[in-house]
PAGU-837677 format. One line per 10 residues: number of its first residue (from 0); their letters; for each residue x, y, z of C-alpha. Coordinates in Angstrom, 3 decimals. Layout:
# residues N
NUM = a = X,Y,Z; ...
This chain:
# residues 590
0 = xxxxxxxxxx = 74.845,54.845,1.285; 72.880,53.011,-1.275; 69.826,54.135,-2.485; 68.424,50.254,-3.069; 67.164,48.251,-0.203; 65.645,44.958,0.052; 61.941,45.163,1.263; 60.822,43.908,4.635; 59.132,41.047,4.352; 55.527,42.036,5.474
10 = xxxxxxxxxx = 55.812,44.840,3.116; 56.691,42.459,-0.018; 53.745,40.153,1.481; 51.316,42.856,1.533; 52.566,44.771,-2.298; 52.228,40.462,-3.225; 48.636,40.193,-1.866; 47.675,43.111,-3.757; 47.694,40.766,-6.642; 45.734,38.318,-5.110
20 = xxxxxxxxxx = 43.418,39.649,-2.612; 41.359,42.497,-4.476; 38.494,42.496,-2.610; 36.160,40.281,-0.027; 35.532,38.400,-3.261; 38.447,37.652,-4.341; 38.906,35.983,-0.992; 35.813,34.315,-0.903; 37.409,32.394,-4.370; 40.607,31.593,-3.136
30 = xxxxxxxxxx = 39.053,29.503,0.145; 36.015,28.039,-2.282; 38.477,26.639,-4.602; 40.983,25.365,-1.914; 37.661,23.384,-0.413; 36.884,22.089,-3.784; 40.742,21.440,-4.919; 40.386,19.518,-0.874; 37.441,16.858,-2.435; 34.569,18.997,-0.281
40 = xxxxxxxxxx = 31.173,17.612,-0.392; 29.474,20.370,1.009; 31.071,24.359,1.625; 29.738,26.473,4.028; 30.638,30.460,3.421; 29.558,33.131,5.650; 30.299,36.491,5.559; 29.641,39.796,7.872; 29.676,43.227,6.982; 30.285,42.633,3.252
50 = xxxxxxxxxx = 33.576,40.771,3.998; 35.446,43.360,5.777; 34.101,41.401,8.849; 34.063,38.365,8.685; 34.596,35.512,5.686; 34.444,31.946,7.241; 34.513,29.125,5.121; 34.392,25.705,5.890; 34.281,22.284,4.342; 34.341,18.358,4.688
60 = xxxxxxxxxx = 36.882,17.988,2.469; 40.477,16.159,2.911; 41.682,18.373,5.626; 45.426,18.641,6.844; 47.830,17.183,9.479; 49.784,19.408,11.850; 52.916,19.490,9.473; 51.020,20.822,6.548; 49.233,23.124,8.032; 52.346,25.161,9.334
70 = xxxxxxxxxx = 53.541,25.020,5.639; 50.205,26.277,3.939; 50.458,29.668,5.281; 53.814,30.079,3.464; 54.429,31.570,0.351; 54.659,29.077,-2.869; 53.878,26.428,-0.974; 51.480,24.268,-2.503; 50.687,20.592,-2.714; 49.414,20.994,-6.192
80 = xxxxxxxxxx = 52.729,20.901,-8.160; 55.909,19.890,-7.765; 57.954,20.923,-10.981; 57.472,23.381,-13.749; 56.465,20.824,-16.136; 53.113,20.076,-13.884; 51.577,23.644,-15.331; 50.930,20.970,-18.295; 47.627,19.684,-17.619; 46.611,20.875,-14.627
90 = xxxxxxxxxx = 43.608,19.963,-13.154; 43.503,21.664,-9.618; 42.377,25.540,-8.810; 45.305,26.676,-6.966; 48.529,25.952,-7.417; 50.831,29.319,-6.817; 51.364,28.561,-3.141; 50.128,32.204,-2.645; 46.162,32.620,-1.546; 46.620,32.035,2.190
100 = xxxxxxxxxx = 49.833,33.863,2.731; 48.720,36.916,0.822; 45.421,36.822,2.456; 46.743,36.319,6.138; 49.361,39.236,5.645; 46.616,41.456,5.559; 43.890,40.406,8.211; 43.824,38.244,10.987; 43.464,34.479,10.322; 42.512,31.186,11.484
110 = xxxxxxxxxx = 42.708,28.256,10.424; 41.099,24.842,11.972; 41.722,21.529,10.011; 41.494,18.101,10.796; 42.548,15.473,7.815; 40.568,12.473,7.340; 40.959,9.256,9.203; 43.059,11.631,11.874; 41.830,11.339,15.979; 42.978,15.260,16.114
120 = xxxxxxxxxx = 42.249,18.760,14.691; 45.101,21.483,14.488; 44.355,25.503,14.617; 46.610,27.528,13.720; 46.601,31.814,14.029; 48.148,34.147,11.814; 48.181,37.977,12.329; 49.062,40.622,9.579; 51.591,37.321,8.426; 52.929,36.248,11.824
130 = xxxxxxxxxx = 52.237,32.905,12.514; 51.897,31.679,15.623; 52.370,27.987,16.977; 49.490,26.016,16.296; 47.684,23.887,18.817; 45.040,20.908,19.154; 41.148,21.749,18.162; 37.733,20.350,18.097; 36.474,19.731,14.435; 35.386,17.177,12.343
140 = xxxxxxxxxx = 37.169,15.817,9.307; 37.806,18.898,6.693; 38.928,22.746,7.086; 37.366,26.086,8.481; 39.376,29.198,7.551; 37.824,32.428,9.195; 39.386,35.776,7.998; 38.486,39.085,10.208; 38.938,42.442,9.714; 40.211,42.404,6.213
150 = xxxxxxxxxx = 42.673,45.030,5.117; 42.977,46.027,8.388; 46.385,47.017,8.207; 46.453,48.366,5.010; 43.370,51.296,5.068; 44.273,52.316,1.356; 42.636,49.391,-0.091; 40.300,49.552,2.539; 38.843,53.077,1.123; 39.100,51.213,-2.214
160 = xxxxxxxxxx = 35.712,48.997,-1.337; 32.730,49.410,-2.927; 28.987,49.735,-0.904; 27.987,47.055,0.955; 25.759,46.267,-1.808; 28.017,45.851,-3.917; 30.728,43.721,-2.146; 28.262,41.082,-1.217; 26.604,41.335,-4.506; 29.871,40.475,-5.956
170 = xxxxxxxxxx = 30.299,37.784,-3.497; 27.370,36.228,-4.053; 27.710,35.764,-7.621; 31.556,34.551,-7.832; 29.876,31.637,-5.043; 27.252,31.085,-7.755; 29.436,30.691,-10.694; 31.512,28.364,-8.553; 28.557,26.363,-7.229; 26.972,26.256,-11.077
180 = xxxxxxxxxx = 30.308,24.267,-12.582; 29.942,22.018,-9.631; 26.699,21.117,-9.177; 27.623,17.870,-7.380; 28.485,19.721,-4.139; 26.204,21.488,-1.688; 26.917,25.161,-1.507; 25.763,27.299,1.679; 25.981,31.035,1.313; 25.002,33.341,4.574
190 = xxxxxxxxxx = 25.253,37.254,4.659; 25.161,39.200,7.453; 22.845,35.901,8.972; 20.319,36.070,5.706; 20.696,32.803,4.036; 21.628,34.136,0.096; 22.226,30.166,-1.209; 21.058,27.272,0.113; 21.897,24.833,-2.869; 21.881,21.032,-2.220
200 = xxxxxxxxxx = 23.981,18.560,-3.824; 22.340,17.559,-7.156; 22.061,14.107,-8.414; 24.022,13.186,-11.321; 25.303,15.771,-13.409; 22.153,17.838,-12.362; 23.549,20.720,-14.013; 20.274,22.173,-15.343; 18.715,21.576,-11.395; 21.788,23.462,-10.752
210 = xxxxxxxxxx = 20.872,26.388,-13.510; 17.366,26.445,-12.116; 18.561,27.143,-8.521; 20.663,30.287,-9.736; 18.731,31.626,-12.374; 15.472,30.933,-11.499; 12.807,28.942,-13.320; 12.069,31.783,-15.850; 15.334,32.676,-17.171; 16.469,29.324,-16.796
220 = xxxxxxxxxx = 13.405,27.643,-18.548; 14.135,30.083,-21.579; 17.674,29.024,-21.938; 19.052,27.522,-24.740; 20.758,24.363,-24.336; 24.615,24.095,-25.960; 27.065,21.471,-26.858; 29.016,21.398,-29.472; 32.951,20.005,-30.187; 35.119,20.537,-33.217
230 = xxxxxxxxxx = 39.011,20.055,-33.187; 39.227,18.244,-29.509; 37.409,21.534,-28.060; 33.748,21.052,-26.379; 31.661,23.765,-25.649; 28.635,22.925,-23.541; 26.063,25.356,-21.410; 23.430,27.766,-21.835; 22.674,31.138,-23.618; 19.569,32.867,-22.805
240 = xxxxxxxxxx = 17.384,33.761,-26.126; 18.129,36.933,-27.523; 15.095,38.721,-25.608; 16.298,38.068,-22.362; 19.627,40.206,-22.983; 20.902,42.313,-20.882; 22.703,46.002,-20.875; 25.525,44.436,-18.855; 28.026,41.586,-19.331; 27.621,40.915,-15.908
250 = xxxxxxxxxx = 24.955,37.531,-17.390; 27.493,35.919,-19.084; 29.258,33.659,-16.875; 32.486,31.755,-19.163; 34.711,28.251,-17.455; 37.528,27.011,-19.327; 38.256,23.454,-17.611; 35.525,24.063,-15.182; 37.416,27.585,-13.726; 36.025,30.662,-13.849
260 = xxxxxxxxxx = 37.586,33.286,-16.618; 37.374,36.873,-17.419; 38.107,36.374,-21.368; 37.525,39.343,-23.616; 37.987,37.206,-26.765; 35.217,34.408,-25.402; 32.691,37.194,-24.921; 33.595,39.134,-28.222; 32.377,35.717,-30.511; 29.946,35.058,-27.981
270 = xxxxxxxxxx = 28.408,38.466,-28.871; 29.666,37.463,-32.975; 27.218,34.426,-32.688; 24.146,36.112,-31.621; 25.113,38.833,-34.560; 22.387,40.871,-35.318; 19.737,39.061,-32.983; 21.191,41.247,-30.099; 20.525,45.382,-30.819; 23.541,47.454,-30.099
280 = xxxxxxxxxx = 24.495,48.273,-26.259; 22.478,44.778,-25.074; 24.937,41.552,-24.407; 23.867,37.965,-24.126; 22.861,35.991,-21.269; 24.783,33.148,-21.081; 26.679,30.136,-18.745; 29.468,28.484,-21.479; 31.972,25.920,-20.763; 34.898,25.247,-22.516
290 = xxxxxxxxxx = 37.011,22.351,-22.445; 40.301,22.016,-23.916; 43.462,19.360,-23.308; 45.235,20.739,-20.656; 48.169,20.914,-22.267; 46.348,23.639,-24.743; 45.933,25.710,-21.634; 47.983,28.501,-20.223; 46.321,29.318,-16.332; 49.639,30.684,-15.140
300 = xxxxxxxxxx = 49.010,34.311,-16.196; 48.099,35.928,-13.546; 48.157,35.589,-9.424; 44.174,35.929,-9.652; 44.137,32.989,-12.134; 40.865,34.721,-13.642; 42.969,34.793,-16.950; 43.932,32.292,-19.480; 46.097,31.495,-22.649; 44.994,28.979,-25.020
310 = xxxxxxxxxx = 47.869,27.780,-27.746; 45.127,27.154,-30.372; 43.347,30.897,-29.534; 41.516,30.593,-32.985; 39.933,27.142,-33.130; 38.392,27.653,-29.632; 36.607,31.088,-30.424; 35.911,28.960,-33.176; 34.185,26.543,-31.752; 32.047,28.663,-29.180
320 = xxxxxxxxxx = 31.090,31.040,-32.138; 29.775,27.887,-33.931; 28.404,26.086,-30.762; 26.320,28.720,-29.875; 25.362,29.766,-33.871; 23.876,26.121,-33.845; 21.913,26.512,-30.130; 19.998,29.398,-31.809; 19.416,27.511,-35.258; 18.295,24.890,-33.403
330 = xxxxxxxxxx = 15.470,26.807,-31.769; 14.831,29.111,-34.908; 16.684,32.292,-33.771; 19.260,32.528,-36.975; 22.481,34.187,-35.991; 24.222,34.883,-39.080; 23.917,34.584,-42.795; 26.523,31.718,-43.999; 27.892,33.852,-47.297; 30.176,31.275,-47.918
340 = xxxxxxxxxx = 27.466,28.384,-48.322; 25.654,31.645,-49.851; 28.000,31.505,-53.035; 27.139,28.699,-54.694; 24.844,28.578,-58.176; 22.090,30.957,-57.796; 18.609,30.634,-58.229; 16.316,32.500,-59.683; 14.326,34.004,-56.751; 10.366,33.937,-55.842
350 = xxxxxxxxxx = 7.801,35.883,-57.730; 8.383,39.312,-56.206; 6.795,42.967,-56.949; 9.672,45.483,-56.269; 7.642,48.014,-53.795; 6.806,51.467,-55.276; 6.008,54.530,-53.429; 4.071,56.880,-56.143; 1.563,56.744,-58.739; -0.709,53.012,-58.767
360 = xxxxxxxxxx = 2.003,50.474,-57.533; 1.277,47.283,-55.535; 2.065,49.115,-52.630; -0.260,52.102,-53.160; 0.592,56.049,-52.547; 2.911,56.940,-49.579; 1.647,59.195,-47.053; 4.121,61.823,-45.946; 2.314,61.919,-42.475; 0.385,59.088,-41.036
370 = xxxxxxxxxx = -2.985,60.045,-39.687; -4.104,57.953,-36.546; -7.599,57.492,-37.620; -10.240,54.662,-37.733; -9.735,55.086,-41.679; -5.789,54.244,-41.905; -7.315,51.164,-39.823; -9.218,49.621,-42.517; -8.528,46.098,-43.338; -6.413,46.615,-46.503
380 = xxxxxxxxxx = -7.444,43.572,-48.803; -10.941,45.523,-49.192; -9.427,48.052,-51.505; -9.011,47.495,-55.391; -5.672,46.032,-55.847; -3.513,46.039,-59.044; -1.929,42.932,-57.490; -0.821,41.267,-61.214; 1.989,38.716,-60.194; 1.171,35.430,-57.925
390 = xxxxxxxxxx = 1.948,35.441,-54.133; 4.532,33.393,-52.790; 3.874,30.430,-50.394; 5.883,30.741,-46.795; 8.868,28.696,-46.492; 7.992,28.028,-42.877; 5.484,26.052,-41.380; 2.889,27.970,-39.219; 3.694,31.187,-40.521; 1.719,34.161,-39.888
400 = xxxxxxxxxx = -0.899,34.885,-42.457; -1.732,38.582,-42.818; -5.046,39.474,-42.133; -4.808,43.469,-42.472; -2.655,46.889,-42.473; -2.742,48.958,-38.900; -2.504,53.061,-39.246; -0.210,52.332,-42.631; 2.780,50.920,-40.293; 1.808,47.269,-38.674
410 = xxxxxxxxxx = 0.556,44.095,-40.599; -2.361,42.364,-38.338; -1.406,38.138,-38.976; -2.342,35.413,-36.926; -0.579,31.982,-36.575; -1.822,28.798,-35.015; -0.563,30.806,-31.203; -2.497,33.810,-31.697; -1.759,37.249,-32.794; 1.544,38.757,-34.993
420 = xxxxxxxxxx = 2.229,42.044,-35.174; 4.436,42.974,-37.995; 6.369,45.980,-38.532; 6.539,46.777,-41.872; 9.549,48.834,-42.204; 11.528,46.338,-39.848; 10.201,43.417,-42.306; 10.869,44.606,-46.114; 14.362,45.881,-44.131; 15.689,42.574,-43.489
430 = xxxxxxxxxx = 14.178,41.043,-46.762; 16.260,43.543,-48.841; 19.091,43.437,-46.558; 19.576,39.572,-46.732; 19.142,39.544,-50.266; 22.252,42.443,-51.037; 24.272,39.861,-49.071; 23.435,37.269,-50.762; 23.516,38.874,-53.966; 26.748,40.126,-53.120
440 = xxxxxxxxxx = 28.298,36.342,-52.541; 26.978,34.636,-54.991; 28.455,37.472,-57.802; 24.938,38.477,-58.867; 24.737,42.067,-57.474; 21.783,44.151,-59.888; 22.500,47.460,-60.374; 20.705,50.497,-62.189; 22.432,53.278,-64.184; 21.341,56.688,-64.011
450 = xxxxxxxxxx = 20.428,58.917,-66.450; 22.047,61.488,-64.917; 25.030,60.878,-62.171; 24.269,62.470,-59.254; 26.560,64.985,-57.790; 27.767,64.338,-54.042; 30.045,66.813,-51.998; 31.696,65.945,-48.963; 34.495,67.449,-46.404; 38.164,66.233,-46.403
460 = xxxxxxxxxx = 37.716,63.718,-43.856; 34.841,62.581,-44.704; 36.301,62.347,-48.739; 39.444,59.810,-47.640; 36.712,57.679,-45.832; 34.563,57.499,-48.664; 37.588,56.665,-51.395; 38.592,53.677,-49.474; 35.180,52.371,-49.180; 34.385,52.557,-53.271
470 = xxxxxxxxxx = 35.223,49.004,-53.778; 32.999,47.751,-51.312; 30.283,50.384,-52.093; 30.509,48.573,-55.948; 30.074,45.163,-54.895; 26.614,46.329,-53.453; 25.722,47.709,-56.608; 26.219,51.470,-55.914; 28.933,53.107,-58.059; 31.302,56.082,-56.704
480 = xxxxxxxxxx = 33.462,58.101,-58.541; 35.585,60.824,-56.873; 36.668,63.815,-59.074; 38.917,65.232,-56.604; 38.070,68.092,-53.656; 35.446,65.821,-52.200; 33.623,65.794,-55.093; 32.189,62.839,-56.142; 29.306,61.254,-58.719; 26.985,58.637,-58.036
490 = xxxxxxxxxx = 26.611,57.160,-61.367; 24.242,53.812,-60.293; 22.249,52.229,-57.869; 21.093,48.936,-56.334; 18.256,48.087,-58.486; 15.948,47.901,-55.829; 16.773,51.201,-54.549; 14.465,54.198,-56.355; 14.096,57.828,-55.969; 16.744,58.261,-53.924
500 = xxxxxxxxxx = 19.040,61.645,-53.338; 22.418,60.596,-53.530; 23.820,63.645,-51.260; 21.112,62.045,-48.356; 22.198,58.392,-48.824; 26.004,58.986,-48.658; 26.087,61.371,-45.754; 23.690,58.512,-44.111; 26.449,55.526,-45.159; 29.109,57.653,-43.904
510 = xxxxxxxxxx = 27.756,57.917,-40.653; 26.913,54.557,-40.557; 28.499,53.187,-37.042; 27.776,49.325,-37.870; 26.117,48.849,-34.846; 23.993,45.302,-35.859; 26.785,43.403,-35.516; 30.250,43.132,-33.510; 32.998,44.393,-35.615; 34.784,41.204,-37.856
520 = xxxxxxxxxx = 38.404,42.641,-37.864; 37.939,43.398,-41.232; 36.800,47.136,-42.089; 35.883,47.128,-45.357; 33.478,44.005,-44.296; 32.040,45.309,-41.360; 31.149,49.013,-43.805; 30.040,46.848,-46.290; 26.938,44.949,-43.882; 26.641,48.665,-42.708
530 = xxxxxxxxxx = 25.989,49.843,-46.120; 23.726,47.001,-46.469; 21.894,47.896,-43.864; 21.811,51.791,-44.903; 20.156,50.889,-48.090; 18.074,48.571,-47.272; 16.580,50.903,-45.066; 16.722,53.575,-47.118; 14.665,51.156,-49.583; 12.596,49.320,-47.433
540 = xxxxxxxxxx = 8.654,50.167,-47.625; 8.153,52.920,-44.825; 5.920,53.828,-41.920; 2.986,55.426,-43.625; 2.967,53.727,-46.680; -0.463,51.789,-47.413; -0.298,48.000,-48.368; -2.939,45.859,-50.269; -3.839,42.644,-49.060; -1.092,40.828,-51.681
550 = xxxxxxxxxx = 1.609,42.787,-50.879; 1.612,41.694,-47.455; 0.930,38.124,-48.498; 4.247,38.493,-50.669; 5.857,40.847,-47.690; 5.549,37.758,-44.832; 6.620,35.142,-47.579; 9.838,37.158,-48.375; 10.364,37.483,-44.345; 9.829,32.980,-44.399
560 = xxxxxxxxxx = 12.459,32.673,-46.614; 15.293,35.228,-44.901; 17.610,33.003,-42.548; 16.730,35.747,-39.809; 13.494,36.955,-39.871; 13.032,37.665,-36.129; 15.619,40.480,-36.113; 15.971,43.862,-38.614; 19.562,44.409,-39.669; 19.808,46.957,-36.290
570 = xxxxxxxxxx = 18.693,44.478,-34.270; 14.712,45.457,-33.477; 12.139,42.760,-33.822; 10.056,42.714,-36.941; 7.473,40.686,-35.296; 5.567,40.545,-32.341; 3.774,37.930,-30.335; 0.409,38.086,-28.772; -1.000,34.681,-27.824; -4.182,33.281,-27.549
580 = xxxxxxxxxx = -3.479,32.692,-24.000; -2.340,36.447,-23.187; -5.481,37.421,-25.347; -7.731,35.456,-23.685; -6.395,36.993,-19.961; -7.187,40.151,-20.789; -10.273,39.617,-22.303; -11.152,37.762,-18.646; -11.763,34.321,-20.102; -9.016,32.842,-18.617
């Protein structure tokens, strides 16, 4: 007897829906896009019990005669595609033949459709995938497909569902992702009888209406506009400043030809562009769309069709990386230092005291522990200073001018707003980081040779790290030599770098995890902006350390003229905002 036997159909149907029919969701998007794919004006979804219920959906679209519907609720039939060749360019949602078959073999179905400029509507039943005959109906022109008691005969992927909560959370936003890319139709969303969208046609384009519905006026009002085209791809949206980031990917909603995609790559360069703007662990807020010829697009990966190929992968990560790059230029939140552009002739740079820590430097004496006190509070630029070189003028307009030091750690500045607070640390960080990068691509790295090399020891593992990383290391001006048994000498450093211990600052760059920005590709890249970072911390004036009143003159100038001075190279903010208005509110004048 043979051990092979073809499946009964309602089992195939059911292992086939699988596929298709994750969750109330997943249904929810299958019926949306049919409406939409049908020319709907308006679609009404309702939904009871998180889906397992209930999910009606109806709509005024185009609507079916008798023969077609019979044929819809069979498998790969579809009205979207007649040949292989029609993948090329596709323009509709569906196109499988396999969303209302898979989802009628597991619940019960009806469907009620009358197609325009027809005297008669058709229903039609189908339980657990029997059909039944259909028969003449009251409706008006379009279609109303009501699924109930989902998964009913399949209680594995019943116990599968999440919470209520969570079902009709995820509901609700696949219906507002849907209803932001087409903001030209009227989208009414109803759980369990609480209206959850209520979103009217908008006129035009009315996409940023559209935005404002969804998002709310806040987050909405904040966003960043986006458009942007290079090499016949447009990318065109929103991101949400840098602030405004969330711990979850769940804000970044991504369209390729107006669908809806899960892309790891899109959200990877979306996460590139921000660079280190967003800290580590926080992801970007953002609603992108990405248009491409459709015959650059591959949607026929998977029954979902939440995944897509693109033939030219590279020039469209391309061209969201830079779309979004310029959104934040545009409104003075720098993404990325441009080392290419960075390697041209150098110039000599500003007038600049390199900060010292000890004796009668600009900076004054370091304090190993900061005492909170009215003293430490003391505007600085009352003390003798042995200020010698000229201050810098900003390179931006409406900088903040510093007016004092706070406790050794904050500079007090005000700009035409109100109040800046200015972490010192976080400030002289980024000024020394940007400059090793910059140093580094223009060729003009400054180093300093020591006396005597300091001795480093380090475990196995740790040893083959380091050796492979002693190229990089030297192109940022600090120079490694390994003697064999994890021994190794530090024979210079970055010139800005003093009184360092070697053994500290290479157990610190080993450890380094990189964490500013998303990882390049390229490892010896991505250690060598996470060395940067290391030293420039390991450099950068400290909390505690006293400032007169040129130093921080020369400090904020030296922030003006970094490319991102609103971000540390960890991410944290240098600067904080306090405005006149906020000021004024608690002060009760407002």
């Amino acid at each position: 007897m043979p051990k092979i036997a073809l499946l009964d159909s309602a089992v195939s149907d059911q292992i086939a829906a699988g596929e298709v029919v994750e969750r109330p969701s997943s249904v929810v998007k299958e019926l949306v896009e049919n409406a939409l794919d049908a020319g709907a004006a308006q679609v009404r979804v309702e939904v009871e019990e998180a889906g397992r219920g209930l999910i009606r959906v109806a709509d005024d679209g185009e609507g079916m005669d008798v023969e077609d519907l019979i044929l819809s609720v069979r498998r790969h039939a579809t009205s979207k595609i007649r040949e292989a060749s029609d993948l090329n360019g596709l323009v509709s949602f569906g196109f499988r033949g396999e969303a209302l078959p898979s989802i009628a073999s597991v619940s019960l179905m009806r469907l009620v459709t009358r197609a325009r400029g027809s005297v008669q509507a058709w229903g039609l039943d189908v339980e657990g995938g029997h059909v039944g005959a259909p028969g003449p109906q009251g409706r008006s022109e379009g279609t109303t497909v009501e699924v109930r008691r989902l998964f009913y005969n399949t209680p594995a992927r019943l116990k599968f569902l999440k919470s209520d909560a969570t079902e009709t959370g995820r509901i609700q936003t696949d219906v507002g992702q849907m209803a932001l890319a087409h903001p030209g139709v009227a989208f009414h969303l109803e759980l369990a009888g609480r209206t959850a969208l209520d979103l009217p046609a908008a006129a035009g384009n009315g996409g940023a209406e559209r935005l404002r519905q969804l998002w709310g006026g806040s987050l909405s009002g904040a966003a960043l506009p986006v458009d942007h085209a290079e090499n016949g791809v447009r990318v065109h949206g929103w991101v949400a400043p840098p602030q405004l980031s969330r711990g979850q990917r769940s804000g970044q909603w991504l369209y390729v030809n107006g669908r809806v995609v899960e892309h790891r790559q899109l959200g990877f360069h979306l996460s590139q562009a921000f660079g280190s703007l967003l800290p580590h662990g926080r992801h970007a807020v953002a609603a992108l769309f990405v248009d491409v010829p459709g015959e650059e697009l591959d949607v026929n990966v998977h029954p979902a069709k939440r995944e897509v190929r693109f033939r030219h992968e590279s020039q469209v990560l391309d061209c969201l990386r830079h779309a979004v790059t310029a959104a934040l230029r545009a409104a003075n939140l720098y993404a990325g230092i441009d080392l290419a552009a960075s390697a041209g002739p150098r110039t000599p740079d500003a007038p600049y005291r390199t900060p010292t820590f000890s004796g009668a430097g600009a900076f004054g004496e370091a304090a190993p522990l900061v005492p909170r006190t009215a003293e430490t509070a003391q505007p600085s630029h009352s003390q003798a200073s042995p200020w010698t070189l000229p201050v810098s003028a900003p390179a931006r307009q409406d900088w903040p001018v510093p007016l004092a030091q706070l406790h050794r750690s904050y500079l007090l500045c005000q700009d035409s707003k109100g109040l800046v607070v200015v972490d010192q640390h976080a400030a002289h960080e980024r000024v020394l980081y940007e400059r090793q990068l910059k140093s580094w691509a223009g060729h003009a790295v400054k180093s300093q040779r020591l006396l005597l090399p300091q001795r480093v020891q380090v475990n196995a593992a740790q040893a083959a790290r380091l050796e492979s990383f002693i190229a990089p290391l030297a192109e940022l001006g600090l120079d490694l030599e390994s003697v064999g048994g994890g021994l190794f000498f530090v024979s210079s450093l970055p010139e800005f770098m003093k009184h360092v211990q070697a053994q500290a600052l290479v157990q610190d760059l080993l450890e380094a995890p990189g964490e500013a920005q998303p990882p390049s590709g390229d490892p010896a890249e991505d250690f060598r902006r996470a060395a940067a970072a290391q030293l420039a911390c390991k450099a950068a004036i400290k909390a505690g350390d006293s400032m007169v009143w040129e130093g921080m003159q020369q400090l904020m100038a030296d922030l003006a003229a970094c490319e991102i001075p609103w971000s540390c190279p960890h991410g944290r903010p240098p600067l904080v905002h306090l405005s006149l208005i906020e000021l004024e509110k608690y002060f009760q004048r407002r």
